[in-house]
C-alpha positions as a printed NumPy array, in Angstrom:
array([[ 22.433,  14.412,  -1.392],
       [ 21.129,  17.665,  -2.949],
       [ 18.26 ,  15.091,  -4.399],
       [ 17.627,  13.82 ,  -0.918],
       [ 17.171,  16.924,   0.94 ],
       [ 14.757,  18.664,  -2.213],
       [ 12.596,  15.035,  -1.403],
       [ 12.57 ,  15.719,   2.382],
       [ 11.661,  18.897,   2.095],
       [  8.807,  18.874,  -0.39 ],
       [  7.374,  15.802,   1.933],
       [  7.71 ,  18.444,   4.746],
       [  5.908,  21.056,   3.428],
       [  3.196,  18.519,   1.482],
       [  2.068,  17.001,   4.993],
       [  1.827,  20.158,   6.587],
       [ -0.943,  21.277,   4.902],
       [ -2.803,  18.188,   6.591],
       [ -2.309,  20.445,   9.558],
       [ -4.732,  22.427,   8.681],
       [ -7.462,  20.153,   8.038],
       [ -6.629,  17.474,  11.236],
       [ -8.841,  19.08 ,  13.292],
       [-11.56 ,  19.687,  11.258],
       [-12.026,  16.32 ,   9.834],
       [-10.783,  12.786,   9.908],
       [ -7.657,  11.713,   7.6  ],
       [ -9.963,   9.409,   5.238],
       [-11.739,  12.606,   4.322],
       [ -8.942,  15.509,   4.176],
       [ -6.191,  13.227,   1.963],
       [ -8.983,  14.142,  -0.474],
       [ -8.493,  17.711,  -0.294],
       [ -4.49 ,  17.563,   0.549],
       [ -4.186,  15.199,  -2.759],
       [ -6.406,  17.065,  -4.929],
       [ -5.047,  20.591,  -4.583],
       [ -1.459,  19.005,  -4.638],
       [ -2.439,  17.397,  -7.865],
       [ -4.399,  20.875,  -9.665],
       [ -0.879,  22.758,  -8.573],
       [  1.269,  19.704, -10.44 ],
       [ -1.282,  20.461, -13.41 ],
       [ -0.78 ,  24.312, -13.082],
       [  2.893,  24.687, -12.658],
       [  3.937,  22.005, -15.567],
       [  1.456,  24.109, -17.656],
       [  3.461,  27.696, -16.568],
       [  6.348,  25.547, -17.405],
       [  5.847,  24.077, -20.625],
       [  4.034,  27.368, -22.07 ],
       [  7.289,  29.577, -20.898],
       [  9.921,  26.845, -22.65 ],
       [  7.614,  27.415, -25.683],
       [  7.324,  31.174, -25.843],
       [ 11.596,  31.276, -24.779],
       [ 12.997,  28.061, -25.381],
       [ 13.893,  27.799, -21.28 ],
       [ 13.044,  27.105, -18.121],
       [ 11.225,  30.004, -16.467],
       [ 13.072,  31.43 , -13.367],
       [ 10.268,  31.507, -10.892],
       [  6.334,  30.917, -11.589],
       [  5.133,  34.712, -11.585],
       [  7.711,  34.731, -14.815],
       [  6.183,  32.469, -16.369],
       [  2.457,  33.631, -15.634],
       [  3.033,  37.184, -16.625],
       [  4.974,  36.083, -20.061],
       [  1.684,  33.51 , -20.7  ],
       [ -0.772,  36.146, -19.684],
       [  1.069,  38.342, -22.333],
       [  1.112,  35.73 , -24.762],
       [ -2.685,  35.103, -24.706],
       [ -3.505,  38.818, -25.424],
       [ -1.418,  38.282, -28.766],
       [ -2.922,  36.628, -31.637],
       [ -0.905,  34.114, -31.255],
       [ -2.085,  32.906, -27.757],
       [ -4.434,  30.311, -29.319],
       [ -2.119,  28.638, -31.382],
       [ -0.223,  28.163, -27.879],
       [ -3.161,  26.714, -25.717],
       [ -3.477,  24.126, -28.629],
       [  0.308,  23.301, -28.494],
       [  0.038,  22.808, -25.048],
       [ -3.418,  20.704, -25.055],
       [ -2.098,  18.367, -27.99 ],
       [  0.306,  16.996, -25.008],
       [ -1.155,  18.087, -22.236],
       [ -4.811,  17.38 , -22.675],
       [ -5.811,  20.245, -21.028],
       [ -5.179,  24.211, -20.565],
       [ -5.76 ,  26.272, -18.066],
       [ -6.707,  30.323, -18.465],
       [ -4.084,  32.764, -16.597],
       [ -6.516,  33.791, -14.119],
       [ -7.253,  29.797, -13.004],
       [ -3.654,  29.216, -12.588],
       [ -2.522,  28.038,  -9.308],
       [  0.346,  30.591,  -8.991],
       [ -3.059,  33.034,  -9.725],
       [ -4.531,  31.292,  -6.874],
       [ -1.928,  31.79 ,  -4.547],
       [ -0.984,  35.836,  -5.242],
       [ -5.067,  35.501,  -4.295],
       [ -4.793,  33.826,  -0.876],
       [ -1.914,  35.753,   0.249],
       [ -3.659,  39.142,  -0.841],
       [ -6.673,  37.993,   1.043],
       [ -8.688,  38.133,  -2.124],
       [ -9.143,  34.655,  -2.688],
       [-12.151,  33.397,  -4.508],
       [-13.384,  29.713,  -4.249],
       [-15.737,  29.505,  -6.746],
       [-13.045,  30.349,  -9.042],
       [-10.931,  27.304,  -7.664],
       [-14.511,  25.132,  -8.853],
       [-14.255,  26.45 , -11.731],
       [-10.509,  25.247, -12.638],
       [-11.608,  21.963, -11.221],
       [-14.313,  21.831, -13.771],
       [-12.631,  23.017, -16.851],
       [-10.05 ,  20.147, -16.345],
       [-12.929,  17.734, -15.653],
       [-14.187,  18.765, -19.039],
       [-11.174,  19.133, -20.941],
       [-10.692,  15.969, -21.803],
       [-11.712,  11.891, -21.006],
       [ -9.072,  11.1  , -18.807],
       [ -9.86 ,  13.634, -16.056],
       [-13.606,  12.903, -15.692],
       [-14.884,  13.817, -12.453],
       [-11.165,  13.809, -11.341],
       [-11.989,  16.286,  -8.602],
       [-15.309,  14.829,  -7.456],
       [-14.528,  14.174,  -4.086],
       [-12.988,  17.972,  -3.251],
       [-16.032,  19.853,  -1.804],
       [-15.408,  23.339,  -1.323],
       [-18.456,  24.346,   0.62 ],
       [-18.15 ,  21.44 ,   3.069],
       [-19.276,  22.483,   6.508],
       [-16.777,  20.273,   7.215],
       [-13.946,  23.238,   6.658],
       [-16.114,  25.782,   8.978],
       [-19.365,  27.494,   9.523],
       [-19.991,  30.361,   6.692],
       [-18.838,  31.141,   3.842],
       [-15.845,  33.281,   5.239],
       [-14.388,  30.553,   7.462],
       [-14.837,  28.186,   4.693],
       [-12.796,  30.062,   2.052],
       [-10.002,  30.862,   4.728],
       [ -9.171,  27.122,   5.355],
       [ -9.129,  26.696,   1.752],
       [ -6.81 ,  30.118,   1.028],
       [ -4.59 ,  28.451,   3.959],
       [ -4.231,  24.78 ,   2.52 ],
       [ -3.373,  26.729,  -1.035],
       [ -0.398,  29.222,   0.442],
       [  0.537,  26.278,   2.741],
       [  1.09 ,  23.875,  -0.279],
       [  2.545,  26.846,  -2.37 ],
       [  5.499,  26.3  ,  -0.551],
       [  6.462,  23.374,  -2.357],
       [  8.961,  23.794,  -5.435],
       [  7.989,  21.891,  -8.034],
       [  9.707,  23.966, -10.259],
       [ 12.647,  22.673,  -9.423],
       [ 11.446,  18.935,  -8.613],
       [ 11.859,  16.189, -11.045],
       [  9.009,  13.796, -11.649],
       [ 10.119,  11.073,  -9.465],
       [ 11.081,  13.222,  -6.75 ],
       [  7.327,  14.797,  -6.752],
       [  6.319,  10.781,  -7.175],
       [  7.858,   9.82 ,  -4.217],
       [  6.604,  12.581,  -2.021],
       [  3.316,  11.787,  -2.825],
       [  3.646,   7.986,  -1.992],
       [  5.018,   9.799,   1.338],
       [  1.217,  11.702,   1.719],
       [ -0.556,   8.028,   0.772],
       [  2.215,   6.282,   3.167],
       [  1.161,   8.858,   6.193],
       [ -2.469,   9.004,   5.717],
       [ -2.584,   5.229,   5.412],
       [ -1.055,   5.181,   8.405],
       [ -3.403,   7.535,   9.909],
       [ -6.665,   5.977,   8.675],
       [ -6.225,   2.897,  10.01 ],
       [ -8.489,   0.413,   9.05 ],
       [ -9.833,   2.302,   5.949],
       [ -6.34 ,   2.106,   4.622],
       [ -6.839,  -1.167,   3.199],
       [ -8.626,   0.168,   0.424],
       [ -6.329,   2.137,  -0.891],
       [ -2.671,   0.993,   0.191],
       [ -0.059,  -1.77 ,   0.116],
       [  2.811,  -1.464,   2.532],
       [  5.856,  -0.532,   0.438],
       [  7.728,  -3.873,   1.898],
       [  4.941,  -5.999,   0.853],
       [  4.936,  -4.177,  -2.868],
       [  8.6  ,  -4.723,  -3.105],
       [  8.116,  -8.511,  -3.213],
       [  5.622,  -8.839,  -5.245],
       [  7.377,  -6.582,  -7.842],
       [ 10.735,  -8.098,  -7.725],
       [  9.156, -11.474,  -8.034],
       [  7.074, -10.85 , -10.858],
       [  9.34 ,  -9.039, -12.966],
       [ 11.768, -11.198, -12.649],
       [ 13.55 , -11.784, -16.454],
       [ 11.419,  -9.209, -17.634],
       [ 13.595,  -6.624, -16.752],
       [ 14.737,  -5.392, -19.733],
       [ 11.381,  -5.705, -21.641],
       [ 10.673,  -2.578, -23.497],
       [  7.237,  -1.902, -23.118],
       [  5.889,  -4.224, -20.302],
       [  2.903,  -4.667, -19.222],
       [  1.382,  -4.981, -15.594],
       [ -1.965,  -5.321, -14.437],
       [ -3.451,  -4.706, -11.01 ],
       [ -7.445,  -5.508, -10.765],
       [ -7.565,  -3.963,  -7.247],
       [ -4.974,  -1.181,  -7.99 ],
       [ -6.222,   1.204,  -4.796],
       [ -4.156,   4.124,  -5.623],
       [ -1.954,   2.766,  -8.016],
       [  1.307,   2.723,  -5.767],
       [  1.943,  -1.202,  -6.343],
       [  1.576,  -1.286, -10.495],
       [  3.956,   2.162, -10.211],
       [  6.636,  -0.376,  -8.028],
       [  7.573,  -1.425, -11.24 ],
       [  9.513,   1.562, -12.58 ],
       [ 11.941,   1.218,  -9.808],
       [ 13.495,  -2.219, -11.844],
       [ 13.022,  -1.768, -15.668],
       [ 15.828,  -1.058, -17.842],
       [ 12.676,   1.02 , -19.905],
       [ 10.468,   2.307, -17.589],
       [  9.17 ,   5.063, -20.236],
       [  7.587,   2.068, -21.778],
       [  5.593,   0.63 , -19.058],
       [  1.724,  -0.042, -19.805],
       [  0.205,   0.138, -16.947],
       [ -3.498,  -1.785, -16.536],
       [ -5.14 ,  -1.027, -13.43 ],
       [ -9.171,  -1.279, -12.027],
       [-10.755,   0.08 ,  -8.751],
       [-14.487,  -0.134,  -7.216],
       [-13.798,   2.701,  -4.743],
       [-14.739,   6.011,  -6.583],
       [-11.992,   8.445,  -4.249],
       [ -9.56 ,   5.626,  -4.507],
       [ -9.546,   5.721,  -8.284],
       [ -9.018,   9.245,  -8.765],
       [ -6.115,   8.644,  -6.321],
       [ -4.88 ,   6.588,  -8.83 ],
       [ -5.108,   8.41 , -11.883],
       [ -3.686,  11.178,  -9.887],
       [ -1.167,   9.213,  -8.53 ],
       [  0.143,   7.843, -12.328],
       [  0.553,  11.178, -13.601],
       [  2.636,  12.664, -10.914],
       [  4.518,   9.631, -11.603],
       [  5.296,  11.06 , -15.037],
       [  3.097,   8.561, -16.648],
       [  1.77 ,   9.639, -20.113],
       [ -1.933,   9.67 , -20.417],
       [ -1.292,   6.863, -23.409],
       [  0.488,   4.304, -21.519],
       [ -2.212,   4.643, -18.34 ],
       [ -4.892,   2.531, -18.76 ],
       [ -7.425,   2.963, -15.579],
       [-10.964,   1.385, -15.171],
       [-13.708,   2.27 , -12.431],
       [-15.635,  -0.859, -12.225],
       [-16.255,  -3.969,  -9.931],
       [-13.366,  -6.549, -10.546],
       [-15.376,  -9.534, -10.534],
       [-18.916,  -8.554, -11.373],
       [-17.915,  -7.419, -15.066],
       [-14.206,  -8.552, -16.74 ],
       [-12.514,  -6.03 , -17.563],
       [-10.409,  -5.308, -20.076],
       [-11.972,  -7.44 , -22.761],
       [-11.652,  -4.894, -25.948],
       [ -7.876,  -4.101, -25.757],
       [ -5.051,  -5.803, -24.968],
       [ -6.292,  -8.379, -22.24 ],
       [ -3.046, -10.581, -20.928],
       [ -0.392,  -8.867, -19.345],
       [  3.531,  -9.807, -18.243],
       [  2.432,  -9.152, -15.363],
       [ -0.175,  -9.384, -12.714],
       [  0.007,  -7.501,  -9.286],
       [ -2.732,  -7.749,  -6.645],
       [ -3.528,  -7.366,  -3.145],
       [ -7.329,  -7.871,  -3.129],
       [-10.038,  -7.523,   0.03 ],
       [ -9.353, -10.383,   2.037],
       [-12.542, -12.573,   2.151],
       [-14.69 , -10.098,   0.28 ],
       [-18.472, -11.136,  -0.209],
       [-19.303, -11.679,  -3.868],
       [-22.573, -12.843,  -5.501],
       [-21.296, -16.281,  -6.772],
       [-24.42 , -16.279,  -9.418],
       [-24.723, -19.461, -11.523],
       [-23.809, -17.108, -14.659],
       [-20.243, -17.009, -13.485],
       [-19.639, -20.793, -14.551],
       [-20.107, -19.971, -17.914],
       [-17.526, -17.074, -17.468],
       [-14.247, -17.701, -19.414],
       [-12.445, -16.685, -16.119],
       [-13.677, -19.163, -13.986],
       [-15.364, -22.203, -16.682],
       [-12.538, -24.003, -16.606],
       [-12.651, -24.653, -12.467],
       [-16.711, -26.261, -12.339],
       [-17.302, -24.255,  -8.838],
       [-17.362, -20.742,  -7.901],
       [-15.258, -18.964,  -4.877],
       [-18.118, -19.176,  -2.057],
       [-20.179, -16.288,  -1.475],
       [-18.75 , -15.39 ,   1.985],
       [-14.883, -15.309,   0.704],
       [-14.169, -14.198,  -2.641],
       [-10.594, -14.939,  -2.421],
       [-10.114, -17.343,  -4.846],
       [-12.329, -15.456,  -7.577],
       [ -9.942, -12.878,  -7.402],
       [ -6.655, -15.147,  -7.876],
       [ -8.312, -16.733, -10.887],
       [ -9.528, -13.3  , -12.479],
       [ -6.011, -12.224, -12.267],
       [ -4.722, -15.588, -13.656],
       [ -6.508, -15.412, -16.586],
       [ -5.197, -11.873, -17.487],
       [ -1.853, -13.138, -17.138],
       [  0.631, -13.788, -20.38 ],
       [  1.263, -17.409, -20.99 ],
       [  5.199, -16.888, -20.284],
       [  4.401, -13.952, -17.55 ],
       [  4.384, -13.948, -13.692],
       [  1.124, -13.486, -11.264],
       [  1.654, -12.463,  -7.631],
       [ -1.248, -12.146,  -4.834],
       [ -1.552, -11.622,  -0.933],
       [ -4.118, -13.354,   0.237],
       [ -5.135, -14.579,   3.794],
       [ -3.813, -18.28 ,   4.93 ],
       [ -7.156, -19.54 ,   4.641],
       [ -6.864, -20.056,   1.069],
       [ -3.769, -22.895,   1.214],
       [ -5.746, -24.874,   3.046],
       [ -9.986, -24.591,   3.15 ],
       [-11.47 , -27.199,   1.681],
       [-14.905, -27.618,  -0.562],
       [-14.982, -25.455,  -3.481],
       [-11.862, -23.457,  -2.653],
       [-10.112, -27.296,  -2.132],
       [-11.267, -27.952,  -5.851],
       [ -9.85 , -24.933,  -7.354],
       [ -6.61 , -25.213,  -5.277],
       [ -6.476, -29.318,  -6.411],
       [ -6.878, -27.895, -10.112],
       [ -4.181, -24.826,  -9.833],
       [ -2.312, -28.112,  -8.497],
       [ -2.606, -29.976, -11.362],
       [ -2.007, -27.566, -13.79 ],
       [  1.235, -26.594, -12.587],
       [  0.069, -23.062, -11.984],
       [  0.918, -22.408,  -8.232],
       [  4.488, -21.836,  -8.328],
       [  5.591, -20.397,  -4.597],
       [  3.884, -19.638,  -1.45 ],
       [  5.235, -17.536,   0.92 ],
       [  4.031, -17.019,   4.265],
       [  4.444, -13.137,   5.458],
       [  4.788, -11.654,   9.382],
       [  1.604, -11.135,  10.957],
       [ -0.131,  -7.211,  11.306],
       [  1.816,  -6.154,   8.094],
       [ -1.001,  -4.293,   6.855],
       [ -3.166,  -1.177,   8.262],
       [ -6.758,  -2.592,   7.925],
       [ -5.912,  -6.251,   9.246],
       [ -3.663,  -7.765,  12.052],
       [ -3.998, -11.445,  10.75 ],
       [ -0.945, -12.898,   9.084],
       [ -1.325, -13.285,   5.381],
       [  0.799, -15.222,   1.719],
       [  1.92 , -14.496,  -1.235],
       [  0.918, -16.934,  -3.897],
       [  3.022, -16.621,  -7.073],
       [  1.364, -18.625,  -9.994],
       [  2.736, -18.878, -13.983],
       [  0.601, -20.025, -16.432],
       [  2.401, -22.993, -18.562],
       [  5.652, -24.102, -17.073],
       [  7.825, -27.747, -17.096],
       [  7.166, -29.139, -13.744],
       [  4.224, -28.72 , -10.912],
       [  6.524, -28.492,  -7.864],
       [  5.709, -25.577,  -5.031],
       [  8.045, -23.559,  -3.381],
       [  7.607, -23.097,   0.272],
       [  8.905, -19.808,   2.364],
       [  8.225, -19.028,   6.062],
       [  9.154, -15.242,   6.198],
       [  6.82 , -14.661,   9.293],
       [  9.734, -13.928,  11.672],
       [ 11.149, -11.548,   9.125],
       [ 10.27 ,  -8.253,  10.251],
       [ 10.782,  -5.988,  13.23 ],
       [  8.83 ,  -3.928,  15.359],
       [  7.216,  -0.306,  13.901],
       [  4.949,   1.953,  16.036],
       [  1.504,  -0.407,  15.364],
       [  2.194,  -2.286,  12.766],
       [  5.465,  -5.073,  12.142],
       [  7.923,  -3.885,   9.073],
       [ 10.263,  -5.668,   6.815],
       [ 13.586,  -3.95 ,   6.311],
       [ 15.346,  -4.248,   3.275],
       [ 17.558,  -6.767,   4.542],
       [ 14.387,  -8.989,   5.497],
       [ 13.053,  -8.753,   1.6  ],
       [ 16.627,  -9.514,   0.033],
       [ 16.571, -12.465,   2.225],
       [ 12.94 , -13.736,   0.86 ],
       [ 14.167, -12.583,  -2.529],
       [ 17.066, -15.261,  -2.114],
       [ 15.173, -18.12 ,  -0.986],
       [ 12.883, -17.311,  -4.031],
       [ 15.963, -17.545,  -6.684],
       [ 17.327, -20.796,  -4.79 ],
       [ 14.151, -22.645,  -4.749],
       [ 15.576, -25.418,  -2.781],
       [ 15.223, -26.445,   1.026],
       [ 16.976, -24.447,   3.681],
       [ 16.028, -25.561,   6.784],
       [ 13.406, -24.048,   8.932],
       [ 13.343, -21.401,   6.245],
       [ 12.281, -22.995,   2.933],
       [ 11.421, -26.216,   1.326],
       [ 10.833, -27.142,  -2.466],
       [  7.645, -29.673,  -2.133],
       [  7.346, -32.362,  -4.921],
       [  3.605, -32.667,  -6.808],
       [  3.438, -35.913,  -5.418],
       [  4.601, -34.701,  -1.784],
       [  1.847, -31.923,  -2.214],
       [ -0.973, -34.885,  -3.513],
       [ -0.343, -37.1  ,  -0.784],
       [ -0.844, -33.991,   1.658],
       [ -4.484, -33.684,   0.002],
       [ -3.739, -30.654,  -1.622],
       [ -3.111, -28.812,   1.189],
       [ -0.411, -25.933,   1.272],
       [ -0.706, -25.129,   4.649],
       [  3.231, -23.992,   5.315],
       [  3.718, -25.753,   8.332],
       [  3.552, -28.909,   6.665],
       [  6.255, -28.12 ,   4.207],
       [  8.411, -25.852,   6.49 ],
       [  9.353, -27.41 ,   9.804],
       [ 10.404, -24.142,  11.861],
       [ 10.097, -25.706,  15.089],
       [ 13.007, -25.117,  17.857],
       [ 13.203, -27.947,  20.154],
       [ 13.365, -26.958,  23.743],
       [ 17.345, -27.247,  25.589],
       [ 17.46 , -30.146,  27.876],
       [ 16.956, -29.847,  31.658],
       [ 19.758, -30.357,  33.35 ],
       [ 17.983, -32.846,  36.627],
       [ 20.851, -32.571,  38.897],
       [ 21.503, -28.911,  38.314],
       [ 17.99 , -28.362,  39.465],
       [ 18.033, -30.126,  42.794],
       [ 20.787, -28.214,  43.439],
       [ 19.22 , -24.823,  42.648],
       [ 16.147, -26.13 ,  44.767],
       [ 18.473, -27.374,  48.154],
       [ 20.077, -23.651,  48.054],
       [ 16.725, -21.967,  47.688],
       [ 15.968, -24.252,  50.912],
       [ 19.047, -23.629,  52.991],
       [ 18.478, -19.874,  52.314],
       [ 14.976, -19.398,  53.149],
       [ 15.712, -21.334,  56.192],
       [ 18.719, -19.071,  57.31 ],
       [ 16.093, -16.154,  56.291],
       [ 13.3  , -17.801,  58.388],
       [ 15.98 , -18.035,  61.294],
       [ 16.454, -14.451,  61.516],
       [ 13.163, -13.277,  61.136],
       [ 12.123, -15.298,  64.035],
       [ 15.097, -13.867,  65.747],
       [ 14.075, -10.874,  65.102],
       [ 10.525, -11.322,  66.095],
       [ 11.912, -12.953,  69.858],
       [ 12.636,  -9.549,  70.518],
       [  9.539,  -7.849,  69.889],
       [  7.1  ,  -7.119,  73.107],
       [  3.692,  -5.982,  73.857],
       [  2.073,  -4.591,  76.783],
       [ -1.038,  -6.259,  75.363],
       [ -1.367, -10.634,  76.886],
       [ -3.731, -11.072,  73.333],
       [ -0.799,  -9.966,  70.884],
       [  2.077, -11.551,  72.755],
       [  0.201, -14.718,  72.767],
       [ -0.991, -14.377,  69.031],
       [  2.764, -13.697,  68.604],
       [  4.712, -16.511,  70.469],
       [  2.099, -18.535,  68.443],
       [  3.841, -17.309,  65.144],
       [  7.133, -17.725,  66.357],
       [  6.48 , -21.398,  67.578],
       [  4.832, -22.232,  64.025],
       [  7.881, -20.745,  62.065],
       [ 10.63 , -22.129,  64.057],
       [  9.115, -25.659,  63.564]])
């Protein structure tokens, strides 16, 4: 319970530094800031931490402790030999004056300096590969925060005390995790459409996780990729169900510059160790990636733009990823170069899933050719069709396509989840209860009617290759029968009442006079027309 309130409350005081930005720029634009100084005070305070536990063998009581015994450690001679310690697992050290808890004493003493804040931004930057232009998108003298230098380096002083107020001292790694998912969760939310470049619905990730580590549980150092990881939150899904989750690899690439920082941000307040992180900026289909390291995975997670544009060049048919298929994904929907990028990263014995937009179970031409050869092959295992407006960025319903690389068999499961879900402020929501369901039809994998249905190779052949879900899964509810008789009774009482009504209205109307001939004639006319 204790656990539950520390999480509340650090998401409380994390989202109201957003306060302070809302009305000076849009949400896309101030998670950036929000994140970033979040993430330089997780850097700062595990630094204060670790450098205390190795000057006393503890935990430091507050920050300040820990500052003033580091600052007083650094004017010995043996203050080097500490930064090294430190850098040799952290990768990076920061000087007593960049600190964060520094930072703060500043802002509250109104002698805050930004240009001191760039300068801890850059020394990370520089301190080591893996935090390369981490802070890029954090500008400090955006006009954007107010006009002049003064206002400028008051909203920053603000957003610093504001997030001070979060204990990470006391805060476990997957408590700090979670409340940042919290901050992706709420400016998703917030963004709107731009959210789709950065964030999977936590419903939506729970499926595809469950479903593709499925037996690979208790795996000791698995292995997931994500080619369109956005800010990482759907390859991190996976520590929730692994026996080892210490051990998890994680493999993840991301076009969006801001988006991949979130990411590598994202993985280490996640307790991820830099070595078992393994993040690429780069375009997913344009150049494969990885191709010097390990390059098939247990696992492969993605949620890719829906009918992205792609160039489709010539080249790409000689491309191990897609050679085997003789066409390309078409230019205008990119869809299916996407699902086979991901299949071919996949482990021979491991598990793919992919959302993807209905259009792909059933368009023909080239996308017909590469579904007919998935088909074959035995690759496409499940399809399961997901409520509509599930996602910020689109409203249109959309699948999850589970494929396996060599199995016995070439059957295809079939599950119409679309009336799973309920109804959340602007978009629809799975509960839990909803997913456990799915989950269940998935194990079965046999028919349950207007739910599920387990479609032979043959069944699938003779239906051209198409997957379209209603053609498998017959969810339609036949209307009750009319009852004839009670209806002509229904319609004689309606008449025998609005003829008892008509009587008295023309009753009433009998009564009425008028000193003017025109109106009583107009209205003995009217009374001889109703009592007809």
């Amino acid at each position: 319970m204790a656990e539950l309130e520390n999480n509340k409350d650090l998401m409380s005081v994390l989202w109201s530094g957003a306060d302070i930005l809302r009305s000076k720029m849009d949400a896309n634009e101030y998670k950036n800031y929000l994140l970033g100084i979040v993430f330089y005070k997780y850097l700062s305070d595990s630094f204060l931490i670790k450098a205390y536990d190795l000057i006393y063998d503890e935990k430091p009581e507050t920050l300040k402790i820990a500052l003033d015994a580091y600052k007083e450690a650094v004017e010995d001679e043996s203050g080097e030999e500490l930064k090294e310690e430190i850098r040799s697992e952290f990768h990076y050290v920061i000087e007593p004056e960049l600190t964060y808890t520094s930072f703060a004493q500043a802002a509250n003493d109104n002698s805050f300096n930004r240009e001191q804040l760039q300068k801890a931004f850059n020394n990370i930057e520089q301190s080591d590969e893996i935090f390369a232009d981490l802070f890029a998108d954090i500008d400090l003298y955006s006009n954007r925060l107010g006009t002049g230098d003064q206002k400028q380096s008051d909203t920053v002083a603000s957003l610093i005390k504001e997030i001070d107020k979060a204990d990470l001292l006391n805060t476990d790694a997957e408590i700090l995790g979670n409340a940042y998912e919290f901050l992706i969760g709420q400016f998703a939310s917030e963004t709107g459409k731009k959210a789709g470049e950065f964030y999977t619905p936590q419903p939506v990730s729970k499926i595809l996780t469950k479903i593709a580590i499925n037996g690979q549980e208790d795996k000791r150092g698995l292995s997931i990729y994500d080619p369109c990881m956005g800010s990482g939150s759907l390859l991190l899904n996976a520590k929730k169900y692994v026996k080892y989750p210490e051990y998890i690899k994680y493999y993840g690439q991301e076009l969006n510059t801001s988006t991949y920082n979130l990411a590598r941000m994202n993985m280490f307040l996640h307790g991820v160790v830099p070595a078992n992180q393994k993040l690429h900026h780069g375009d997913t289909l344009d150049a494969d990636w990885p191709t010097d390291e390990e390059t098939d995975f247990n696992m492969v997670l993605m949620n890719p733009p829906y009918s992205a544009k792609w160039s489709a060049a010539k080249g790409f048919l000689q491309d191990e990823r897609f050679s085997d298929y003789g066409v390309l994904a078409p230019k205008s929907k990119a869809d299916y170069a996407f699902l086979l990028h991901g299949l071919y990263h996949l482990k021979n014995n491991g598990t793919m899933a992919i959302v993807l937009p209905h259009g792909v179970l059933f368009r023909g031409a080239a996308e017909g050719k590469i579904r007919e050869k998935l088909l074959r092959a035995g690759n496409i295992y499940a399809v399961i069709g997901l409520p509509a407006n599930m996602f910020y960025n689109t409203s249109i319903p959309t699948c999850i396509i589970v494929l396996k690389k060599h199995r016995e068999g070439r059957d295809v499961l079939f599950i119409d989840a679309s009336k799973k879900f309920e109804k959340d402020k602007k978009q629809n929501k799975m509960t839990d209860e909803h997913i456990e369901e799915v989950l269940e039809l998935y194990h079965k994998r046999e028919e349950v009617e207007k739910q599920s249905y387990l479609a032979s190779f043959e069944e699938i052949e003779e239906n051209d290759f198409n997957l379209n879900i209603p053609r498998y899964v017959d969810t339609f509810e036949k209307e009750p029968d009319v009852d004839i008789n009670a209806v002509l009774t229904d319609m004689n009482n309606i008449d025998d009442e609005l003829e008892k009504v008509q009587g008295e209205l023309v009753a009433q109307m009998k009564e009425l006079t008028a000193e003017d001939d025109t109106i009583m004639a107009s209205l003995n006319s009217l009374i001889e027309m109703m009592g007809r």
